[in-house]
C-alpha beads as a LAMMPS data file, in Angstrom:
LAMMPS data file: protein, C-alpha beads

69 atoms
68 bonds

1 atom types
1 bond types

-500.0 500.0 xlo xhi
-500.0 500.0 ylo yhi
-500.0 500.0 zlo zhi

Masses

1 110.0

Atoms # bond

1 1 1 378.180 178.835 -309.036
2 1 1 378.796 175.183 -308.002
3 1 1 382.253 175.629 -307.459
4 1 1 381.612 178.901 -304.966
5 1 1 378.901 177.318 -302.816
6 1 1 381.348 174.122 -302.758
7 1 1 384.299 176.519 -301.524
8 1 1 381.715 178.490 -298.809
9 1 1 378.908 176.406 -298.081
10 1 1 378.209 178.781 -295.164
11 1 1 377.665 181.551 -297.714
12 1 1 373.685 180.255 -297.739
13 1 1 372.277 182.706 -300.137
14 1 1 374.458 181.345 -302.428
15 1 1 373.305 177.656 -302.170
16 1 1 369.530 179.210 -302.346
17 1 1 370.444 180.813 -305.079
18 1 1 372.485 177.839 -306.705
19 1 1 369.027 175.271 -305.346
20 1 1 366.584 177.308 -307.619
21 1 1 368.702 177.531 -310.261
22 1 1 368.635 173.426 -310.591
23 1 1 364.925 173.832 -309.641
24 1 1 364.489 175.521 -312.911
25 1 1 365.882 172.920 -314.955
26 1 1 364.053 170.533 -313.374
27 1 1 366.927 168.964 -311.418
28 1 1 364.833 168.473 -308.208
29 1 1 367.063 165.669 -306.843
30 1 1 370.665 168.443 -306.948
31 1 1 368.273 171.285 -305.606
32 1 1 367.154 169.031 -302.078
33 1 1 370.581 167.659 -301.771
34 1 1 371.797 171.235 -301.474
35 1 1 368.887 172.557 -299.492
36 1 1 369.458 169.514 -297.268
37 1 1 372.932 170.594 -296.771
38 1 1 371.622 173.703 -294.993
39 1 1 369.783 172.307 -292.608
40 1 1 372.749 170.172 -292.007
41 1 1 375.145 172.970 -291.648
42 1 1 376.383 173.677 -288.191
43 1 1 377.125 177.406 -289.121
44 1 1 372.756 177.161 -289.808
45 1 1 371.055 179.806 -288.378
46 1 1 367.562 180.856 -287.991
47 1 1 366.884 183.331 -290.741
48 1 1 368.509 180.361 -292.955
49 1 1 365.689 177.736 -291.269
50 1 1 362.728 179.715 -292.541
51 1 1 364.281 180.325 -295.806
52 1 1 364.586 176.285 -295.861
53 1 1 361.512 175.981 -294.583
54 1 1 359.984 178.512 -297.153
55 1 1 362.084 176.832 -300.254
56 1 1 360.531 173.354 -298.963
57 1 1 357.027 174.700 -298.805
58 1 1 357.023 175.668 -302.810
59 1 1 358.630 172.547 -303.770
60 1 1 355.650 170.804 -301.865
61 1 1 358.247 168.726 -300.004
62 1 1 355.916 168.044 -296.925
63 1 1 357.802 165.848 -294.766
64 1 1 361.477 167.875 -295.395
65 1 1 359.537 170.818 -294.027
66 1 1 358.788 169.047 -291.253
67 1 1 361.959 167.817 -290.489
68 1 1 363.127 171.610 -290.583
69 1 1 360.928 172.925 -288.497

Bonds

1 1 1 2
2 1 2 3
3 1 3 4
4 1 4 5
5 1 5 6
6 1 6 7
7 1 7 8
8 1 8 9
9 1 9 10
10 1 10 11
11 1 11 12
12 1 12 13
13 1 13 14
14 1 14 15
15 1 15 16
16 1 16 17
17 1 17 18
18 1 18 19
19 1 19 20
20 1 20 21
21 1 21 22
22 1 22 23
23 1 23 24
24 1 24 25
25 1 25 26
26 1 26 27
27 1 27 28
28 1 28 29
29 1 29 30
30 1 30 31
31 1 31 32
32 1 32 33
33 1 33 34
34 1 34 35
35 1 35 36
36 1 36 37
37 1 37 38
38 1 38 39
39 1 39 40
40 1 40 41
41 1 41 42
42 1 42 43
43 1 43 44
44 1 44 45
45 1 45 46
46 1 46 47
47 1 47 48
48 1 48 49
49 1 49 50
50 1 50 51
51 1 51 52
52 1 52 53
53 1 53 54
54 1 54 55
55 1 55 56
56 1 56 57
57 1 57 58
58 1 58 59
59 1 59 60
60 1 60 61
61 1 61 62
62 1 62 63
63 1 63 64
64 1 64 65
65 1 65 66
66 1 66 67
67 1 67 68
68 1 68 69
């Protein structure tokens, strides 16, 4: 799954997909690098920002959500 978000990073789904995935291993640090790469995105749209902002809210990471919204 790495290798298909690296190839489409656009396809964001995919990297949500891909963020909880490394969320369930416990590999928080992979999982807000990729979720941060979202909200960098210039292809980001809206539905996208409250799926970030969602995914931030139940990781409990405060101030990314508020740097999303």
């Amino acid at each position: 799954m790495e290798a298909e978000v690296a190839a489409n990073p656009a396809d964001f789904q995919k990297v949500f997909n891909l963020a909880a995935t490394h969320l369930g291993f416990n590999q928080t640090n992979r999982a807000l690098e990729l979720l941060d790469g979202v909200l960098n995105h210039p292809q980001v749209d809206a539905q996208a920002i409250l799926a970030l902002a969602q995914a931030y809210i139940s990781i409990g990471n405060y101030p990314r959500l508020e740097a999303t919204l």
